[in-house]
Each structure stands twice: as structure tokens, then as C-alpha cells.
C-alpha positions in Angstrom: -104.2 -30.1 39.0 -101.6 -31.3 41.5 -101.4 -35.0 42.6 -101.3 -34.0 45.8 -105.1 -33.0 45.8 -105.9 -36.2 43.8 -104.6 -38.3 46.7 -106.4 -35.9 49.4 -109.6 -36.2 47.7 -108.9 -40.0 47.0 -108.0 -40.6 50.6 -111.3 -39.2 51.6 -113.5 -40.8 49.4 -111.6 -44.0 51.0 -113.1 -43.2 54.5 -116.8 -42.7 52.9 -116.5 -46.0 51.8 -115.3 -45.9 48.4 -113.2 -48.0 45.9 -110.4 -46.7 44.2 -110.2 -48.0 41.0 -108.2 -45.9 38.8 -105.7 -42.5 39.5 -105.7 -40.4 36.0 -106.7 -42.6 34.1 -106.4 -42.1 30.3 -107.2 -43.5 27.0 -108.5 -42.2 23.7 -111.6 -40.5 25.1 -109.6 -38.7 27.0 -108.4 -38.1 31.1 -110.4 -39.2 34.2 -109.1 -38.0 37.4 -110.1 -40.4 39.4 -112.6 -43.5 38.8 -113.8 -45.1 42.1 -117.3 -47.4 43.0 -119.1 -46.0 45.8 -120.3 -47.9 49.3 -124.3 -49.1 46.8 -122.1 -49.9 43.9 -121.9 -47.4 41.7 -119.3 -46.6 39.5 -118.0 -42.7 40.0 -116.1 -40.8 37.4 -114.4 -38.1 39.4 -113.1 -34.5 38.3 -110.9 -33.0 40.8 -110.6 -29.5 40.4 -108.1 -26.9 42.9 -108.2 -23.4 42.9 -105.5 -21.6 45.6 -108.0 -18.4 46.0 -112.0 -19.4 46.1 -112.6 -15.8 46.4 -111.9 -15.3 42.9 -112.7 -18.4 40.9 -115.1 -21.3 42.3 -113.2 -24.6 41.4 -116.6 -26.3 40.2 -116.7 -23.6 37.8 -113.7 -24.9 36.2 -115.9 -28.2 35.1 -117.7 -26.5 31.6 -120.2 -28.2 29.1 -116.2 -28.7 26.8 -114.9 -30.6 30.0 -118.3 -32.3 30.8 -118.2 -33.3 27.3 -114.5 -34.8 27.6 -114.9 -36.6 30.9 -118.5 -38.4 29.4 -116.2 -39.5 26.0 -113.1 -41.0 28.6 -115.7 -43.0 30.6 -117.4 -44.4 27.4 -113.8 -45.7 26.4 -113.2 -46.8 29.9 -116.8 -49.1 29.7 -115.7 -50.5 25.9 -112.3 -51.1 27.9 -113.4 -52.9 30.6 -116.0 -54.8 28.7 -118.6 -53.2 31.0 -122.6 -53.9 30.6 -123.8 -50.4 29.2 -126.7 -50.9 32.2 -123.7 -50.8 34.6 -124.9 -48.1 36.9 -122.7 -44.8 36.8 -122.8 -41.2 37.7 -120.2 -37.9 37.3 -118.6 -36.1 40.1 -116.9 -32.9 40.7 -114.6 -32.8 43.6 -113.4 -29.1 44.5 -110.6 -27.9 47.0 -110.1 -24.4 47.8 -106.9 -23.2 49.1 -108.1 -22.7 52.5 -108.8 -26.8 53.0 -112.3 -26.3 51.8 -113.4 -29.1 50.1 -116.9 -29.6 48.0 -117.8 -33.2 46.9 -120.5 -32.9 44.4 -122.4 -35.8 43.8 -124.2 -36.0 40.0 -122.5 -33.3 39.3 -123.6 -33.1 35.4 -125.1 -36.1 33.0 -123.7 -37.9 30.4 -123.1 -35.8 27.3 -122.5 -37.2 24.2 
């Protein structure tokens, strides 16, 4: 995934209202594309996912029960890290962008899975 589609989906998440906390941010879970706290809170753990042609291959698609379980293992690290309350509310989003401009923000996109 190019940085340039990080930055476009972080620069629109900015005008909802959200934080920026962290661009790729790694650690021995693993890689988090973007982590951000919503407008109530809420801390987001992003997956930003491009595909040129939509036609062929849905870029939410991309985001498997292997990737799920990657994404859930990075944000565990990222709570021990940060020394965060395990009640600390928190939810898993999929960001896709299509090569035509489309873009899908998927809220809840999948649970935490150990």
C-alpha cells in the first residue's frame, strides 16, 4: 500500500473529526496502518487497503481472517505499549480506495481475534 493513500485516507478521517495518533506503526505484533481516536473517543486501528481496478478485486477483500488476526496481535502490543487500560474502548477498521477515487470507510469492520 502506497503512502500516498495513507495520507488521503488520514487527511479524511481528519475532517470527520478524528485524531491521528500513529502512521504505520509497528512493533512485535506486527503493522498498523494507521491508529487514530475518533470524535466519542474511541480508539481506531485502521487497515488501509488500495486496489487500482475495483472491478476485479474489492480492496476490503484484501483484509482476511490471517490479516484480521495480525492487525488484533499489533494493537494488543500497541495497548501493553502504551500502558493502556484493557477497558479502553476500541474497534477495527477497514479503509478501501479504488482506483477511480472511490473510497469505502468501514466502521467495525471485524472483532478482535486472538
Amino acid at each position: 500500500m502506497g503512502t500516498s493513500q495513507e495520507e488521503a485516507a488520514a487527511a479524511m478521517l481528519r475532517r470527520q473529526g478524528y485524531e491521528i495518533l500513529e502512521h504505520s506503526h509497528r512493533n512485535r505484533g506486527g503493522e498498523i496502518d494507521l491508529i487514530a481516536r475518533d470524535p466519542a473517543g474511541v480508539l481506531v486501528f485502521l487497515e488501509i487497503k488500495y486496489r487500482r481496478d475495483s472491478r476485479l478485486y474489492d480492496p476490503l477483500e484484501a483484509v482476511d481472517i490471517k490479516k484480521q488476526r495480525r492487525i488484533s496481535r499489533a494493537a494488543l502490543w500497541y495497548f501493553r505499549e502504551q500502558r493502556l487500560p484493557v477497558e479502553t474502548p476500541c474497534r477495527f477498521d477497514v479503509i478501501g480506495i479504488s482506483g477511480d477515487g472511490r473510497v469505502r470507510h468501514i466502521r467495525n469492520a471485524f472483532p478482535y481475534m486472538p
